[in-house]
Rosetta silent file (secondary structure, phi, psi, omega in degrees, C-alpha in Angstrom):
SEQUENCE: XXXXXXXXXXXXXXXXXXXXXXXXXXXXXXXXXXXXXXXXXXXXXXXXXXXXXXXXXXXXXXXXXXXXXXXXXXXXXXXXXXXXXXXXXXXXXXXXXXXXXXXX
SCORE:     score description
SCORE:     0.000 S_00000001
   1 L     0.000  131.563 -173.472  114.918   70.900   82.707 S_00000001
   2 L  -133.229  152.563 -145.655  117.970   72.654   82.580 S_00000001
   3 L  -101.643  133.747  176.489  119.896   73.498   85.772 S_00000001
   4 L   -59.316  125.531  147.005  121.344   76.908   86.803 S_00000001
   5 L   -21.759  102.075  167.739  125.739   76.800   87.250 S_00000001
   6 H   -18.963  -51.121 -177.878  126.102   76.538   90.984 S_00000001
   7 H   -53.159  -42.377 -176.605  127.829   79.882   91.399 S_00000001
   8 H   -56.713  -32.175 -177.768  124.532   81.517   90.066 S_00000001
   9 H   -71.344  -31.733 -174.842  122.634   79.759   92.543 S_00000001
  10 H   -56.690  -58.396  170.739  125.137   80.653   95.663 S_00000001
  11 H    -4.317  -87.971  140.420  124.476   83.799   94.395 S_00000001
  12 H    -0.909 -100.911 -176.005  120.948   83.950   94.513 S_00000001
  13 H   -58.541   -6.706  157.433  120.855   82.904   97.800 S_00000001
  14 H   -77.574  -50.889 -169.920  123.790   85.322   99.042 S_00000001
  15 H   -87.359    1.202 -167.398  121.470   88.024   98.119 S_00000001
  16 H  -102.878   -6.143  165.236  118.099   86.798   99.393 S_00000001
  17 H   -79.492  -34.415 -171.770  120.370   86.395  102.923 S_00000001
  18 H  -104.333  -16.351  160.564  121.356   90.120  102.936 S_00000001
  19 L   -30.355  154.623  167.495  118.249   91.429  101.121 S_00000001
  20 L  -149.516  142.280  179.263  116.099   93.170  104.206 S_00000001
  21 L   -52.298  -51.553  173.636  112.527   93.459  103.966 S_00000001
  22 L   -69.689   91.251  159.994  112.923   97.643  104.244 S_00000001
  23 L  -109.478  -20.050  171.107  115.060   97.933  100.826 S_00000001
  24 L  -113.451 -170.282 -155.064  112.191  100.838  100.250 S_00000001
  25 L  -129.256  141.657  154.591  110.420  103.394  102.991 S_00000001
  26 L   -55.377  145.676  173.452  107.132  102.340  103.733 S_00000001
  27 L   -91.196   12.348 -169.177  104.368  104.814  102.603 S_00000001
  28 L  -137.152  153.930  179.191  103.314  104.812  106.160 S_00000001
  29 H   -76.280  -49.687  154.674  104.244  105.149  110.080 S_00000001
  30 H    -1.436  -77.391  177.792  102.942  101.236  110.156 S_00000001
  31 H   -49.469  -39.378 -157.361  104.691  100.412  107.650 S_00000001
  32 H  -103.452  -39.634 -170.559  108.022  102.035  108.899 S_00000001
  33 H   -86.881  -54.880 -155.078  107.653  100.399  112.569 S_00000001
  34 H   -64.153  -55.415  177.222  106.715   97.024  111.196 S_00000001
  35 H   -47.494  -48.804 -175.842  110.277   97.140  108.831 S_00000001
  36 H   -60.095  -57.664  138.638  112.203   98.456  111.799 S_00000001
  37 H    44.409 -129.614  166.486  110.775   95.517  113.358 S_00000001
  38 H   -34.452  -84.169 -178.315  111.912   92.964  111.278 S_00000001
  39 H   -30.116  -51.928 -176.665  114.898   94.166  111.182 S_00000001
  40 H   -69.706  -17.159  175.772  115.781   94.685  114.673 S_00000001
  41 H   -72.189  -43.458 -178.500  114.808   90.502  114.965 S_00000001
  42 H   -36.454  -62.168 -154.360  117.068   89.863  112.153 S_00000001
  43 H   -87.957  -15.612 -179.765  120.240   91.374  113.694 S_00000001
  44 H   -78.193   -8.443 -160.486  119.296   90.316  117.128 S_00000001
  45 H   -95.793  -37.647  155.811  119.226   86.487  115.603 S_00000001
  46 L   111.663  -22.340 -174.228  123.065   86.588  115.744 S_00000001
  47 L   -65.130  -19.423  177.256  122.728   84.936  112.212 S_00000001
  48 L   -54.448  162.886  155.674  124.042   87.803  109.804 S_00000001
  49 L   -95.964  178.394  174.121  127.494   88.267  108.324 S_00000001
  50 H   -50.044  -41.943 -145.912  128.980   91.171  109.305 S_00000001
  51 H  -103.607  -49.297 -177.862  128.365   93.432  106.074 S_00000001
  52 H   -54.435  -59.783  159.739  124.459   91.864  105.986 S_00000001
  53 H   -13.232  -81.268  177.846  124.498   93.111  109.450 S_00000001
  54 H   -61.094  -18.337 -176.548  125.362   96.947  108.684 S_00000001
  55 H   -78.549  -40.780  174.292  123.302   96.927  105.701 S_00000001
  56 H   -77.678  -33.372  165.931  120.079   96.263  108.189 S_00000001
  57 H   -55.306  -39.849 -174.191  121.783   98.302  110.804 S_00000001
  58 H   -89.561  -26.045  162.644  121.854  101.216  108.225 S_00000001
  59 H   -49.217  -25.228 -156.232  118.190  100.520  106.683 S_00000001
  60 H  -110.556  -21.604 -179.754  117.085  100.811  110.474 S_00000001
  61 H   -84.095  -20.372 -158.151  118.558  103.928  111.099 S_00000001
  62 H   -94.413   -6.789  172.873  117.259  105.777  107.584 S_00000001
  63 H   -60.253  -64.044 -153.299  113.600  103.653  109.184 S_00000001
  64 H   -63.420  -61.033 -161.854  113.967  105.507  112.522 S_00000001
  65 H   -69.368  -35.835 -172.866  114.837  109.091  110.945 S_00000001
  66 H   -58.346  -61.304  179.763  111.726  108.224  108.501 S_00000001
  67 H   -59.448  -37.879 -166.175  109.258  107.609  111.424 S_00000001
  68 H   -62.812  -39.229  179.028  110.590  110.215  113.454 S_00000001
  69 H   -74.561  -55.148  170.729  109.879  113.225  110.505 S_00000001
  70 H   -57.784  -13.712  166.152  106.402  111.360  110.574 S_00000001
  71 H   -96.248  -32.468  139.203  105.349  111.690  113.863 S_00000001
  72 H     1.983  -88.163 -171.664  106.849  115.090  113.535 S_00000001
  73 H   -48.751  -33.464 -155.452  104.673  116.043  110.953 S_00000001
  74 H   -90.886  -46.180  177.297  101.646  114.536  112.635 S_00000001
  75 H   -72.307  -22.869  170.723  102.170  116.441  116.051 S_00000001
  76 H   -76.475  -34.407  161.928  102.573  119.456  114.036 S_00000001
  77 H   -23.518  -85.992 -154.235   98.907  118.588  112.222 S_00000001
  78 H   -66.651  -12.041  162.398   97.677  118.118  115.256 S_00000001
  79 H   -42.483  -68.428 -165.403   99.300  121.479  117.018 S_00000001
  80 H   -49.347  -53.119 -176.283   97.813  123.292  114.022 S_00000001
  81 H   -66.546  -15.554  169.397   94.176  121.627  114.505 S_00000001
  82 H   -86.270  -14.385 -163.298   94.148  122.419  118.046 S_00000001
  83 H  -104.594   15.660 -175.764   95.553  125.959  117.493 S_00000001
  84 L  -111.103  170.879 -163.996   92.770  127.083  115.606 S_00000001
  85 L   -74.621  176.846  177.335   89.671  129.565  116.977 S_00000001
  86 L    72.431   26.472 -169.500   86.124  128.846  117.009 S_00000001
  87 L    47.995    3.842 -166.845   86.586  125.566  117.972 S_00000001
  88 L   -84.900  146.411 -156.151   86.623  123.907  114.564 S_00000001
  89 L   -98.616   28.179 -148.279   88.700  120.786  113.997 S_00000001
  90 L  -101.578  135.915 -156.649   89.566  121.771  110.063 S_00000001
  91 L   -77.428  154.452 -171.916   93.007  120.351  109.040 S_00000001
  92 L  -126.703  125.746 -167.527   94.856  123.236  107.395 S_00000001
  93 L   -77.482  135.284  176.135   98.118  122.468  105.347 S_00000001
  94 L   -34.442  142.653  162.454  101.746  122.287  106.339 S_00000001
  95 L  -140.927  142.675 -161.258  103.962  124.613  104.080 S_00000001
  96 H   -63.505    2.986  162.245  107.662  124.454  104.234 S_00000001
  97 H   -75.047  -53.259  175.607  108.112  127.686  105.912 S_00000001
  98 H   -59.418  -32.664 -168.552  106.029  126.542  109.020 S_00000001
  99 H  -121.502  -40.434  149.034  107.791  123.445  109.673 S_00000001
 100 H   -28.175  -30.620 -166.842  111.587  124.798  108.872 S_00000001
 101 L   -99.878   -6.593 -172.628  110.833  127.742  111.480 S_00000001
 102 L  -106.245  -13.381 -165.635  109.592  124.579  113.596 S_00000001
 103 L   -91.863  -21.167 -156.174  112.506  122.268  113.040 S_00000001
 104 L   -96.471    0.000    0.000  115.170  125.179  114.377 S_00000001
């Protein structure tokens, strides 16, 4: 069995303490809430360094802008499915004109 050099191992274990579960965006609003989450226990646990801290502080803010363009998105969907005649519920697609002119 041959044994890792301490330093590699502090290592290691320096980065699996400042790793945060959101190091990617969620493919989902779920997904995005559940990371923010996590996160927000983490830094409330008093347990961080400082630097681990801001790195979860700033993953939670690029969470929060992420959900926020998705529920966006979703209230414009549903704007659109409500705004059309005949009563029919058919989803019609966003195009980047529509939601720029919606974003001003």
């Amino acid at each position: 069995m041959t044994q890792r050099p301490e330093s590699a191992q502090s290592n290691d274990q320096g980065a699996a303490s400042s790793s945060t579960p959101a190091a990617q965006t969620p493919s989902d609003f779920a997904g995005a809430l559940s990371s923010l989450e996590t996160l927000v226990r983490r830094l409330e646990s008093g347990e961080l360094s400082l630097e681990a801290s801001l790195e979860d502080f700033e993953q939670g803010i690029a969470l929060v802008r992420d959900a926020r363009a998705r529920l966006e998105q979703a209230e414009l969907r549903v704007q659109q499915l409500l705004e059309q005649g005949g009563g029919s519920l058919m989803p019609s697609p966003l195009d980047d004109k529509s939601r720029e002119n919606n974003d001003a």
